[in-house]
Residue frames as qw, qx, qy, qz and C-alpha x, y, z in Angstrom:
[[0.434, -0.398, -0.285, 0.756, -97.33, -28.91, -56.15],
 [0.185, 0.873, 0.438, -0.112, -98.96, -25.61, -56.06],
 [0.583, 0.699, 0.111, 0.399, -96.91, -22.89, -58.21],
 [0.597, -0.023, -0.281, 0.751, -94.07, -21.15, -57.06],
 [0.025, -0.383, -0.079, -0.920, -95.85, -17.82, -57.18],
 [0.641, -0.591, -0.400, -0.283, -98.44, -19.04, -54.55],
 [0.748, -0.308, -0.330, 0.487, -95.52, -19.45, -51.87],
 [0.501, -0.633, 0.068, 0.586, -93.54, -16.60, -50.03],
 [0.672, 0.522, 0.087, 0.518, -91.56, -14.02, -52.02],
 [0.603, -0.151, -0.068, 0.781, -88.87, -11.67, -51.81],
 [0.046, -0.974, -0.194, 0.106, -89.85, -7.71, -51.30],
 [0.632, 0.088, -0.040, 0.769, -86.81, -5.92, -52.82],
 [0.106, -0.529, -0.339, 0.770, -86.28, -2.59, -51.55],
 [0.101, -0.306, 0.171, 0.931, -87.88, -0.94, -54.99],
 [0.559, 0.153, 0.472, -0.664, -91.07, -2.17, -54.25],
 [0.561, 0.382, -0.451, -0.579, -90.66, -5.43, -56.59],
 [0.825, -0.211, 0.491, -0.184, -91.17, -9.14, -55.56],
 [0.374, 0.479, -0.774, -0.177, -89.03, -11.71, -57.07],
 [0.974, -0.125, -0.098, -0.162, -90.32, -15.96, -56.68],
 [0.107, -0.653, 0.721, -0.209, -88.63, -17.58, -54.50],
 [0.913, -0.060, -0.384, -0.125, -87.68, -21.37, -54.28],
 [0.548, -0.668, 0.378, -0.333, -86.34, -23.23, -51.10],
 [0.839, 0.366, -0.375, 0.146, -83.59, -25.64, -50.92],
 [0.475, -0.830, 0.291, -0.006, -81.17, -26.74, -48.21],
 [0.513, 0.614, -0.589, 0.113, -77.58, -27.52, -48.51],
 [0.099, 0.156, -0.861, 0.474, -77.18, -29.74, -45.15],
 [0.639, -0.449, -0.514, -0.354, -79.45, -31.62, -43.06],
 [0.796, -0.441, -0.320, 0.262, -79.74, -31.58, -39.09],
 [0.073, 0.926, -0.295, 0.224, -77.47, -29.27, -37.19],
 [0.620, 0.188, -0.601, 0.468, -73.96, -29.57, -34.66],
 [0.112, 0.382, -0.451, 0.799, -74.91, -27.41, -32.29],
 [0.362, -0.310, -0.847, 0.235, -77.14, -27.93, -28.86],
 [0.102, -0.330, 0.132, -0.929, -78.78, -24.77, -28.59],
 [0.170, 0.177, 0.866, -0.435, -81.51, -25.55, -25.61],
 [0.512, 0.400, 0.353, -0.673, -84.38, -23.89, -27.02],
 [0.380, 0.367, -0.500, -0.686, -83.75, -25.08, -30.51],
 [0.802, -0.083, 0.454, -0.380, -86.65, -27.94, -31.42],
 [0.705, 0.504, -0.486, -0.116, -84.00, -29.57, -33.92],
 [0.114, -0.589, 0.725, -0.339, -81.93, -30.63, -31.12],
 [0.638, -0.157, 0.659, -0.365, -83.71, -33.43, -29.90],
 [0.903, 0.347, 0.136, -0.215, -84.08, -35.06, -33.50],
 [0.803, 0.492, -0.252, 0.223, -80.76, -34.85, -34.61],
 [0.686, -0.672, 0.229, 0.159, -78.41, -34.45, -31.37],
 [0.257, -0.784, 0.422, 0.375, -75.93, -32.18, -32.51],
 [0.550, -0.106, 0.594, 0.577, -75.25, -34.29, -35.81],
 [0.435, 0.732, -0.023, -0.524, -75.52, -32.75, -39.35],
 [0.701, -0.030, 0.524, 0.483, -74.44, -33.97, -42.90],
 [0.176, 0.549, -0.225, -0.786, -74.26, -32.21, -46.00],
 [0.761, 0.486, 0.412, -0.123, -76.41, -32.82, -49.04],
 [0.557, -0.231, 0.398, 0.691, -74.00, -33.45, -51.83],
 [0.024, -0.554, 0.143, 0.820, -73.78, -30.43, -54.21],
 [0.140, 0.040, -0.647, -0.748, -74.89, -31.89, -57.51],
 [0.129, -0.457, -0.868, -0.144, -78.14, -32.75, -55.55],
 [0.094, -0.586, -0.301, 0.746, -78.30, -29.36, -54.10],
 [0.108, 0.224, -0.467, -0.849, -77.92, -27.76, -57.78],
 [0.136, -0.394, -0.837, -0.354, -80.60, -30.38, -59.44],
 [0.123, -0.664, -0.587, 0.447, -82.80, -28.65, -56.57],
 [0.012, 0.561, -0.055, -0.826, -81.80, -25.33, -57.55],
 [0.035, 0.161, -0.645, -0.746, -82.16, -25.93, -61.59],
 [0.121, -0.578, -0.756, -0.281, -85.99, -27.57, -61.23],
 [0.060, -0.778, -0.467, 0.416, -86.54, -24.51, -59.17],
 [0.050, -0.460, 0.149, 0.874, -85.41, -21.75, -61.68],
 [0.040, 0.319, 0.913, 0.252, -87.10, -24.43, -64.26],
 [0.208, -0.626, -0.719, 0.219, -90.14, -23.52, -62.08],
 [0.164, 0.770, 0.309, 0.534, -89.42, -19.79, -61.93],
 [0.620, -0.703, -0.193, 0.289, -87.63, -18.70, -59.22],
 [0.240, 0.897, 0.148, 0.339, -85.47, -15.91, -59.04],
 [0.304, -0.691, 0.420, -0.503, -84.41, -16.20, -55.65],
 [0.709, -0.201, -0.676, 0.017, -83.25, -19.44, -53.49],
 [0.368, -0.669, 0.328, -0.556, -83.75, -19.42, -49.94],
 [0.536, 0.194, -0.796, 0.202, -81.27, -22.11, -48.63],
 [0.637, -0.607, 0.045, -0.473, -83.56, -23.09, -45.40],
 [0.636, 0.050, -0.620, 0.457, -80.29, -25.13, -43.37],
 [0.458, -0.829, -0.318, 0.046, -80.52, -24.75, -39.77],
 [0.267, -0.795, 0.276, 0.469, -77.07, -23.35, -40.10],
 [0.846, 0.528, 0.060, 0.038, -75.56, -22.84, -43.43],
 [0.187, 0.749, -0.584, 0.252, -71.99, -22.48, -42.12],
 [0.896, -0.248, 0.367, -0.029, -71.90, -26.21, -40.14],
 [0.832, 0.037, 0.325, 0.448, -70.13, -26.87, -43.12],
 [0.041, 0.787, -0.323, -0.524, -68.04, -23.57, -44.30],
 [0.009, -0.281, 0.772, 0.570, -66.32, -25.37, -47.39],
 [0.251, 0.371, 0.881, 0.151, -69.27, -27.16, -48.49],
 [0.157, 0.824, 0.396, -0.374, -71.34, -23.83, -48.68],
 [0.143, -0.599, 0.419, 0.667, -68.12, -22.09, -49.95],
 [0.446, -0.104, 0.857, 0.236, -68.31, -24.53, -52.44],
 [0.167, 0.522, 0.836, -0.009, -71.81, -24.62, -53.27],
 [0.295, 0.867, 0.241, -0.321, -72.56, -20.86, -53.80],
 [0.141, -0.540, 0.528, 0.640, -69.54, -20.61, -55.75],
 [0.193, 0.262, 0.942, 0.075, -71.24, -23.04, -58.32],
 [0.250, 0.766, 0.564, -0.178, -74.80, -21.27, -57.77],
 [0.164, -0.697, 0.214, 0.665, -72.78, -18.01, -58.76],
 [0.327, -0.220, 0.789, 0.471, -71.23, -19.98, -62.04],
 [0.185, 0.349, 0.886, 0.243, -74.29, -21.68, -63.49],
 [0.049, -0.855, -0.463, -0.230, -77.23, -19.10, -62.40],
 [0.437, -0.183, -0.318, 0.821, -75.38, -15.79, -61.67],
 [0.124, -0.394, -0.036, -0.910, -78.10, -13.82, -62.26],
 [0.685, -0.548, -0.456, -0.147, -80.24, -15.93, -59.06],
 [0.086, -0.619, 0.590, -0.511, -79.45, -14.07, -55.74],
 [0.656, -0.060, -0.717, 0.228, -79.75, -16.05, -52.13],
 [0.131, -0.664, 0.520, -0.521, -80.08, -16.03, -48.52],
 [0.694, 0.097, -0.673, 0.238, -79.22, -18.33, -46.04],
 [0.656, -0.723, -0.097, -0.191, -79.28, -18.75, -41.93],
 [0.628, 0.551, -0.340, 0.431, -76.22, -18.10, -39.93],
 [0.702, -0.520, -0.345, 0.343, -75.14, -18.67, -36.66],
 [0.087, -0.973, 0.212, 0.004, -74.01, -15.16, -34.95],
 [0.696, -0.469, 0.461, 0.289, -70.98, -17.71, -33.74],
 [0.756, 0.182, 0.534, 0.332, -70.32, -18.73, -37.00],
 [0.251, 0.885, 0.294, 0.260, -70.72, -15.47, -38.76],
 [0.310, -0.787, 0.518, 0.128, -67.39, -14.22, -36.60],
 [0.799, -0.276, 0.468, 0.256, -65.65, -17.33, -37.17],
 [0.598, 0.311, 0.563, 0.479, -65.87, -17.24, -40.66],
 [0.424, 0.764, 0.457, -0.167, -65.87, -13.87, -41.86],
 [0.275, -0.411, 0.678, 0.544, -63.76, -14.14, -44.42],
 [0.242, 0.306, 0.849, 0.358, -66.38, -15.80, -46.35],
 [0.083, 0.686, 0.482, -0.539, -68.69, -12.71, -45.97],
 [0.138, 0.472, -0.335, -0.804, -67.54, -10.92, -49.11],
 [0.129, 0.053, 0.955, 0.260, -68.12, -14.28, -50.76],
 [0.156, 0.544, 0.791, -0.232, -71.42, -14.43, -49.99],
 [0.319, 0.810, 0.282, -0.403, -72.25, -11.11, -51.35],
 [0.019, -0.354, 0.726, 0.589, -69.94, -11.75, -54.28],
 [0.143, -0.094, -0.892, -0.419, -72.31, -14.86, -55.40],
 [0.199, -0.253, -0.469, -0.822, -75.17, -13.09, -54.70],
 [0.352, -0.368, -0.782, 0.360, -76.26, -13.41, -51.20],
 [0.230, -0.706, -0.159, -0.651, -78.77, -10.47, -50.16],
 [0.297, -0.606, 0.425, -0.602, -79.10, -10.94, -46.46],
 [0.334, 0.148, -0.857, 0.364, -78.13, -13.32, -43.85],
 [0.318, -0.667, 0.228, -0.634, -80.33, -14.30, -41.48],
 [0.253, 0.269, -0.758, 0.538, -79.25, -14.82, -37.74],
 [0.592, -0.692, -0.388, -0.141, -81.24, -16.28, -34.65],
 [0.196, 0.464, -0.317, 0.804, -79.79, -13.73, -32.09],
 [0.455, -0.534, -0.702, -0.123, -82.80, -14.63, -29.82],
 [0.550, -0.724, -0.217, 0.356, -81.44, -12.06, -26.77],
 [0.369, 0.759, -0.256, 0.472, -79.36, -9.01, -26.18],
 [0.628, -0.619, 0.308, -0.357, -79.65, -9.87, -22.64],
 [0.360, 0.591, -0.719, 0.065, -76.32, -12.34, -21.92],
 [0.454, -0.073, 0.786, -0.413, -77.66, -14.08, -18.83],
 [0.777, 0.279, 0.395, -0.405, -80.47, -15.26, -21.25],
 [0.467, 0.516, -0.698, -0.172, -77.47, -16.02, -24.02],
 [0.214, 0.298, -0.924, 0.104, -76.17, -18.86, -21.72],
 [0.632, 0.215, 0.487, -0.562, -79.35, -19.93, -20.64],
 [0.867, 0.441, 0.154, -0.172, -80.26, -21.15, -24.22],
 [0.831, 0.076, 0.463, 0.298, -76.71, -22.49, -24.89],
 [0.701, 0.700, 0.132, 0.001, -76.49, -19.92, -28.05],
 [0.778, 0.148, 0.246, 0.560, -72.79, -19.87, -28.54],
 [0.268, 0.644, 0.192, 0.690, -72.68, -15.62, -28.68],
 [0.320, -0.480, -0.536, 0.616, -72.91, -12.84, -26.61],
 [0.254, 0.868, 0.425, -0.037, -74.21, -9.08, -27.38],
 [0.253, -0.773, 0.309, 0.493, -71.22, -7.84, -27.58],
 [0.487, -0.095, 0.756, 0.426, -70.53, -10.64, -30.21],
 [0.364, 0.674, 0.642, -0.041, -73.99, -9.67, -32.00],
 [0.006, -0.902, 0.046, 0.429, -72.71, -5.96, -32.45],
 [0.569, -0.381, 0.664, 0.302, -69.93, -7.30, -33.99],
 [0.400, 0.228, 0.823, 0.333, -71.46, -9.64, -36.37],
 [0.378, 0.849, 0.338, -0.148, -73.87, -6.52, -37.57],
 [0.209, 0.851, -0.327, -0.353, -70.90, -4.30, -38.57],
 [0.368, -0.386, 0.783, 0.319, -69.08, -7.07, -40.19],
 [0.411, 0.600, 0.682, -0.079, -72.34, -7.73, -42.27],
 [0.166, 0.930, 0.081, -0.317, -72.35, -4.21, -42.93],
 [0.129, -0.750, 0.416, 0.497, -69.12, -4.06, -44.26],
 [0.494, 0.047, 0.856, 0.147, -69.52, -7.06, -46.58],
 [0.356, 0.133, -0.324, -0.867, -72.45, -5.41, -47.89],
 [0.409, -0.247, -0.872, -0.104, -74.69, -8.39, -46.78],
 [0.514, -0.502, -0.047, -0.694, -77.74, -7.60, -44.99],
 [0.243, -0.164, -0.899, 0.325, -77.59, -9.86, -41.28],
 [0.569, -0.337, -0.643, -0.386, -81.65, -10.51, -40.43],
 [0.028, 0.154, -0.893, 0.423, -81.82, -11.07, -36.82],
 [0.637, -0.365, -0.470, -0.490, -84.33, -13.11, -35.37],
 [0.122, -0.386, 0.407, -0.819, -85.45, -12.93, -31.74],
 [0.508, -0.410, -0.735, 0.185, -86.95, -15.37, -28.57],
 [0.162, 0.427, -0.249, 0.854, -87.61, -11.72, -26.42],
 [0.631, -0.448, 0.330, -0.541, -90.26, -13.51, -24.12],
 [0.397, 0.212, -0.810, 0.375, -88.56, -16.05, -21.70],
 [0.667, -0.575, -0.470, -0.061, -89.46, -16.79, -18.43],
 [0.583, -0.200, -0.161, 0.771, -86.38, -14.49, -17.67],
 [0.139, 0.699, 0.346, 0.610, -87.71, -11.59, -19.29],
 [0.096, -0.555, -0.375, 0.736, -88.21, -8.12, -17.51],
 [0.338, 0.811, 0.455, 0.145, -89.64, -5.22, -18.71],
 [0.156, -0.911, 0.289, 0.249, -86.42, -3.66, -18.50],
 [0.426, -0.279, 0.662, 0.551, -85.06, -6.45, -20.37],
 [0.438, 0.669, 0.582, 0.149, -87.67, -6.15, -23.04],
 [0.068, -0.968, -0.053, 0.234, -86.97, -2.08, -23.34],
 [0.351, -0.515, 0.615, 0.482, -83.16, -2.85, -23.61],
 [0.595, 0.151, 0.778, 0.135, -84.09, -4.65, -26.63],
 [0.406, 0.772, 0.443, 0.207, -85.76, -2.42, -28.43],
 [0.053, -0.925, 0.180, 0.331, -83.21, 0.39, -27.58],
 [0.559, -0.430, 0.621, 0.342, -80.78, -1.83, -29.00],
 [0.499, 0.392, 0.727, 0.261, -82.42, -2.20, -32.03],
 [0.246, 0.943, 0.216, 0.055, -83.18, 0.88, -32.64],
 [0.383, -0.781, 0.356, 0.341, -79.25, 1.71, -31.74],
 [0.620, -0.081, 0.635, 0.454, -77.92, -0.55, -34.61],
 [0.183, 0.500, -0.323, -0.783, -80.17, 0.58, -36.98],
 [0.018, 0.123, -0.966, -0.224, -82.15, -2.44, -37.56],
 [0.434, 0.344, 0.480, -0.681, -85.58, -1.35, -37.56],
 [0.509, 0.516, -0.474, -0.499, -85.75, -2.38, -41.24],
 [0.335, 0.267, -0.901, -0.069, -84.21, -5.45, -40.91],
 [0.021, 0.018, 0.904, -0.427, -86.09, -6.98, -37.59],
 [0.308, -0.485, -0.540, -0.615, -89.85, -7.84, -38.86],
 [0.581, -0.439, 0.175, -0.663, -92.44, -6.68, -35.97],
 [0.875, -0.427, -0.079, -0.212, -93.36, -10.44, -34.97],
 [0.846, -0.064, -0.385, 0.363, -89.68, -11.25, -33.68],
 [0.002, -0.391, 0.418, -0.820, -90.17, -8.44, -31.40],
 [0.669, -0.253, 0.200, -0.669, -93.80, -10.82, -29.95],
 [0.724, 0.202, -0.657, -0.058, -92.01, -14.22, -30.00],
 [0.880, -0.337, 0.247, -0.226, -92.98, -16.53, -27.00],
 [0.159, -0.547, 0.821, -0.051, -90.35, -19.24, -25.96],
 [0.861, 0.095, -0.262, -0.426, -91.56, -22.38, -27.29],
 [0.503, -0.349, 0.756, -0.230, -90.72, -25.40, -24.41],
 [0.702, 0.149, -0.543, -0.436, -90.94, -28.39, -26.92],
 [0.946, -0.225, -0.118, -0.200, -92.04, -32.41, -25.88],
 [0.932, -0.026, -0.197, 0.302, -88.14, -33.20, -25.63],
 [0.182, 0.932, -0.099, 0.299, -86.62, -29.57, -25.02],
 [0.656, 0.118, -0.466, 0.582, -83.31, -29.31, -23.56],
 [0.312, -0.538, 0.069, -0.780, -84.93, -26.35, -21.84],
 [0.721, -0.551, -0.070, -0.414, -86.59, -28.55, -19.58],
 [0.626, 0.042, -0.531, 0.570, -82.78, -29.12, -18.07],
 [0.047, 0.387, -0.264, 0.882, -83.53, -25.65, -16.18],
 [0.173, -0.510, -0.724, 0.431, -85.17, -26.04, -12.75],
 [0.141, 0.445, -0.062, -0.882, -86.41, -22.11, -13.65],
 [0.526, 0.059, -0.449, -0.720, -88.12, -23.21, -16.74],
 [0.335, -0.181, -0.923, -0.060, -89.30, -26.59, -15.02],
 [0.013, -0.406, -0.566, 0.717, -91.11, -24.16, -12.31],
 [0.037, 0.363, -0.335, -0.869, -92.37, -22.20, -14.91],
 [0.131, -0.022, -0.909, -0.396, -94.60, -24.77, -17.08],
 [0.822, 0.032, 0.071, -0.565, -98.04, -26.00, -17.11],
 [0.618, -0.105, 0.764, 0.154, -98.85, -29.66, -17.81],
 [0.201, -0.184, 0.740, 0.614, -97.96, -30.90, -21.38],
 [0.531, 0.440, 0.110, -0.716, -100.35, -30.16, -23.75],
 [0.470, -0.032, 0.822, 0.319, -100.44, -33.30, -26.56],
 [0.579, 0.760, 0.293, -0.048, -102.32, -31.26, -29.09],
 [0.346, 0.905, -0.246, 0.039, -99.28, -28.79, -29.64],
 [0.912, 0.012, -0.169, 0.373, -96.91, -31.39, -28.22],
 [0.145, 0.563, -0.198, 0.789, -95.50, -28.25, -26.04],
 [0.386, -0.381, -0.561, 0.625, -95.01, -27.22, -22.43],
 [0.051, 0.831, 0.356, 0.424, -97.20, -24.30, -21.84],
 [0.343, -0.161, -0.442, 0.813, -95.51, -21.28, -19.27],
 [0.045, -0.897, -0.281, -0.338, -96.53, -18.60, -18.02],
 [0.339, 0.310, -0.366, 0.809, -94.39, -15.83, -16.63],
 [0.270, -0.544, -0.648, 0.459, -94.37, -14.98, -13.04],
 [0.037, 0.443, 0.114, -0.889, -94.60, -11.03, -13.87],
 [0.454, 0.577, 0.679, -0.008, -98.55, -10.93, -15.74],
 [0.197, 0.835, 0.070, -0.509, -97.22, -7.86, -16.94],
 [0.224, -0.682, 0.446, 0.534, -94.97, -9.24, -18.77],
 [0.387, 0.481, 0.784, -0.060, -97.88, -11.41, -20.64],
 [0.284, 0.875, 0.292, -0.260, -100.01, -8.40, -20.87],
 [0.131, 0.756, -0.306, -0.564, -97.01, -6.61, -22.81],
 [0.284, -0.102, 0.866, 0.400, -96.42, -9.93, -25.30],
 [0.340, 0.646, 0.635, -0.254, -100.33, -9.84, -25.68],
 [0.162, 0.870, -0.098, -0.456, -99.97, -5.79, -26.94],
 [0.188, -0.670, 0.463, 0.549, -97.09, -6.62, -29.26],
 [0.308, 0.168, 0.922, 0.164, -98.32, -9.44, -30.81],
 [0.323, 0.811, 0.426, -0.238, -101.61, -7.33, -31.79],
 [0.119, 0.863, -0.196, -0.451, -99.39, -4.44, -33.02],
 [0.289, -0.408, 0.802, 0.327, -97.17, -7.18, -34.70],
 [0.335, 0.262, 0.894, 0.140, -100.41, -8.14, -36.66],
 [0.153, 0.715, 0.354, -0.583, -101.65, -5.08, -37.99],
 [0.606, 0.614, 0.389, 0.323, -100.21, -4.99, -41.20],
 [0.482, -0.793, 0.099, 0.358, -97.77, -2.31, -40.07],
 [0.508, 0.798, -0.265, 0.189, -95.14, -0.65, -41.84],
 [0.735, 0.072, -0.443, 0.509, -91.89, -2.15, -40.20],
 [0.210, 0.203, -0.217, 0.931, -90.96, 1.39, -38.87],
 [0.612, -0.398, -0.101, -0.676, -95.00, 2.17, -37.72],
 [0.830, -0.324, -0.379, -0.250, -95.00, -0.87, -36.33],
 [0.677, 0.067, -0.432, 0.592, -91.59, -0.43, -34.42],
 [0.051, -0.412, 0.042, -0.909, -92.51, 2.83, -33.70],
 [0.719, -0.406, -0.246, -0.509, -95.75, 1.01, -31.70],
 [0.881, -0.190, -0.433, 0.029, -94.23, -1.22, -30.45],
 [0.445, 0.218, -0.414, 0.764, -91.39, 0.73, -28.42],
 [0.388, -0.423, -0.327, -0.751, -94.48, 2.42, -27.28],
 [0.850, -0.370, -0.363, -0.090, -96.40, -0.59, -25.78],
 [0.685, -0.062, -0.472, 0.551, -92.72, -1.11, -24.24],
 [0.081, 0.284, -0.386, 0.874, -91.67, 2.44, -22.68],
 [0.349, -0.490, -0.034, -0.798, -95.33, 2.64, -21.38],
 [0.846, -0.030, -0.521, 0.111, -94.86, -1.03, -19.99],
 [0.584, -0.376, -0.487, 0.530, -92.91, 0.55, -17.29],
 [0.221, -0.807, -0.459, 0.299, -94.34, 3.89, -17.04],
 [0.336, -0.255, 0.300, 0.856, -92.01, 5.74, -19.69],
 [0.519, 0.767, 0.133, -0.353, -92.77, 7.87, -22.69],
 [0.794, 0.370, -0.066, 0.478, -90.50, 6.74, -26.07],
 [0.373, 0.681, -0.167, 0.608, -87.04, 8.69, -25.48],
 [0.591, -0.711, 0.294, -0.241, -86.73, 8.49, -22.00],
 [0.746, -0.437, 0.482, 0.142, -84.81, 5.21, -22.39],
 [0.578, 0.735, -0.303, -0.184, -81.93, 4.73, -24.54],
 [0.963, -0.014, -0.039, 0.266, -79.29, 2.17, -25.33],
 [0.458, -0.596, 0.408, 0.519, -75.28, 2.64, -24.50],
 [0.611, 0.085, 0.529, 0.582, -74.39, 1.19, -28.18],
 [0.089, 0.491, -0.352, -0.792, -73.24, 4.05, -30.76],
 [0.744, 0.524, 0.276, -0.310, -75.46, 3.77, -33.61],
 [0.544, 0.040, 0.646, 0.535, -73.62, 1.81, -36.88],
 [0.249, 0.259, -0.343, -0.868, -73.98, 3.36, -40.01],
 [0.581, 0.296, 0.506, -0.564, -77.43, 2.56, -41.70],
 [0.198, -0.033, 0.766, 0.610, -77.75, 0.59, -44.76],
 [0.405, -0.018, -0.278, -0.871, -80.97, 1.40, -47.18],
 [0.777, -0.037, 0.341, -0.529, -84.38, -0.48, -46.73],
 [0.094, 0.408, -0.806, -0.419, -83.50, -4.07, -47.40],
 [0.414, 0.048, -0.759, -0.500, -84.79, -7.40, -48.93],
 [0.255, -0.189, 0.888, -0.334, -87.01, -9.57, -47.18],
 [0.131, -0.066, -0.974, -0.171, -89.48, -12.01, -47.38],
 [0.260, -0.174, -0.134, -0.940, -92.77, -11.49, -47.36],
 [0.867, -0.381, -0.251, -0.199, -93.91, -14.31, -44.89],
 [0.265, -0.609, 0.686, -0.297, -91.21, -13.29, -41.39],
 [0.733, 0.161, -0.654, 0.094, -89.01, -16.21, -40.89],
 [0.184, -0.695, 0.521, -0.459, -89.36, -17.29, -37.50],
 [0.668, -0.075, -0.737, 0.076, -88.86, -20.39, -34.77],
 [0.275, -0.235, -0.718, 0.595, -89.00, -21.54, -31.06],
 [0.398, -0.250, 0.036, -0.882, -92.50, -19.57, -30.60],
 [0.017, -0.498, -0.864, -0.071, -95.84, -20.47, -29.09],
 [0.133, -0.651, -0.201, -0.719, -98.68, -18.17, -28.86],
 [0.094, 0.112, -0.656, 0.740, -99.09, -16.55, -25.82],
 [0.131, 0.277, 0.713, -0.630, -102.41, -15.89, -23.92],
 [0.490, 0.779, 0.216, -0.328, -105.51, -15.74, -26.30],
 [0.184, 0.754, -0.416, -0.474, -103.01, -15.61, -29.34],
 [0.618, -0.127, 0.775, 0.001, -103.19, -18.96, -30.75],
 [0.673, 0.584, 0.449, 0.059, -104.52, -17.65, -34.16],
 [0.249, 0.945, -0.209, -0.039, -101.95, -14.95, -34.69],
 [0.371, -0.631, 0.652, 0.201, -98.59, -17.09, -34.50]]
C-alpha cells in the first residue's frame, strides 16, 4: 500500500497539513435516503464494527503516520453509544490524534448532547450531507431534515466549537435558478463560505442502476437510457439554462480557486444566471457568528454526483 503521505491530508487553518488515515466505525447505513447509492446495497441495515477492531485500525494507522483519522461511516451517529464509546477510547489511547466524522443533519439535532464530546476527544469538523436548502427538494430525497433544521444544526456546531462541513446535491431535476441563487445566499448568510468547498456548489444528482430515485415519475421523465459503462441514469434538466449554469460552476469549481475567490465566482455565474449583479439578491437568514478559516481536507469529500454535460473529466 502506497504511503500515507501520498493520500489526502488535512489543511489546518495555519497553513500546515497533517497525514491522514481512514477508518470506519460501522458498516452500511439505517436510513433510506433516495438519492443515497448505499441504499440499495444495504436496505436501511447497518452494524457496528466492534471497537477493539476499530482501534487496531486506528493504531496501524498512527504506526503508519497519521495524525488525523477520518472515520469514513455513512453516518457516524447510526450508532450514538458505539461512537460515544469509541472516540472516548481514541481520546484515551491517542489524545494527541484529532478526527472527523459524517453526520446526519437529523442526527446532529437528536444527539446534541454528544457535540461537546466530540470536540472534547478531538473532533475538528463534522461533516453533513445537507444536499438542499430548498424543502420541497428535502422530501423529495427522503433526507430526514429541513432548512430550518440545517440552521439549527450550524449554530449548535458552532457552539460546540465543532466545525459542521456541509455537503450539497444543488442540481436536481427540480432545480431553478432561483433555487440555485437561494443557495448561495444562504451560504453566504451562515457564514459558510469557508466551510462549503467550491465543487459542492457544481454537484449533479447522480440517478444510480437501483436508485430509489427512480420511485419519482419526475425523475423517471427526466432520464436518458441507462448507460452500463457508469452504471447510471443520465438526465437532463428541462431548463438548458440550468445545465449551462452547472457547466460554468463546475469550470469555476476547477480552477484551483481560493474557497472565497471561488465563491465569490461562483455567486457571480449565479446572480448573472438570472440577469442580476451579486447584491441584488439576498437571503432572509440573520447571519450566525463566524468561526475562523477551518480544517479541511485537501481532496473535497463528496457523493451522489455525475458529471454534467462535457464534464466527465472534472468530477
Amino acid at each position: 500500500m502506497p504511503p500515507l503521505a501520498r493520500y489526502a491530508a488535512l489543511q489546518m487553518p495555519d497553513g500546515t497539513r497533517r497525514v491522514v488515515g481512514s477508518t470506519d466505525a460501522t458498516r452500511g447505513c439505517k436510513h433510506l435516503c433516495r438519492h443515497c447509492p448505499i441504499v440499495p446495497v444495504y436496505q436501511g441495515k447497518f452494524r457496528a464494527v466492534p471497537i477493539d477492531i476499530v482501534m487496531e485500525d486506528v493504531r496501524a494507522h498512527v504506526a503508519a503516520g497519521a495524525q488525523h483519522i477520518s472515520f469514513g461511516d455513512p453516518d457516524f451517529f447510526n450508532g450514538p453509544t458505539h461512537a460515544r464509546r469509541l472516540v472516548e477510547q481514541l481520546a484515551t489511547e491517542f489524545p494527541q490524534i484529532t478526527y472527523d466524522a459524517t453526520i446526519k443533519i437529523e442526527h446532529l439535532l437528536q444527539h446534541a448532547e454528544m457535540l461537546p464530546l466530540l470536540r472534547e476527544t478531538g473532533c475538528l469538523f463534522i461533516t453533513s450531507a445537507v444536499e438542499s436548502v430548498d424543502d420541497r427538494v428535502l422530501e423529495k430525497l427522503l433526507k430526514g431534515h429541513t432548512r430550518a433544521d440545517f440552521v439549527r444544526a450550524v449554530g449548535l456546531c458552532r457552539a460546540a466549537g465543532v466545525t459542521l462541513a456541509p455537503t450539497f446535491v444543488p442540481f436536481t431535476p427540480w432545480t431553478t435558478l432561483e433555487a440555485y441563487v437561494d443557495l448561495i445566499d444562504q451560504v453566504e448568510a451562515l457564514n459558510l463560505i469557508e466551510e462549503v468547498a467550491p465543487i459542492q456548489l457544481a454537484i449533479r444528482l447522480l440517478v444510480t442502476a437501483e436508485s430509489r430515485l427512480l420511485e419519482l415519475a419526475d425523475i423517471r421523465d427526466a432520464i436518458d437510457a441507462f448507460d452500463p459503462q457508469s452504471l447510471t441514469w443520465p438526465w437532463k434538466h428541462r431548463d438548458s439554462r440550468v445545465d449551462a449554469l452547472q457547466v460554468e460552476v463546475m469550470r469555476i469549481a476547477a480552477s484551483q480557486k481560493s474557497r472565497t475567490a471561488a465563491f465569490s465566482a461562483i455567486a457571480d455565474a449565479a446572480y448573472a444566471s438570472q440577469g442580476q449583479s451579486q447584491g441584488q439578491s439576498r437571503g432572509q437568514t440573520p447571519a450566525l457568528t463566524p468561526t475562523l478559516t477551518p480544517p479541511y481536507m485537501t481532496e473535497a469529500w463528496y457523493c451522489c454526483a455525475e458529471p454534467g454535460p462535457e464534464q466527465s473529466d472534472l468530477v
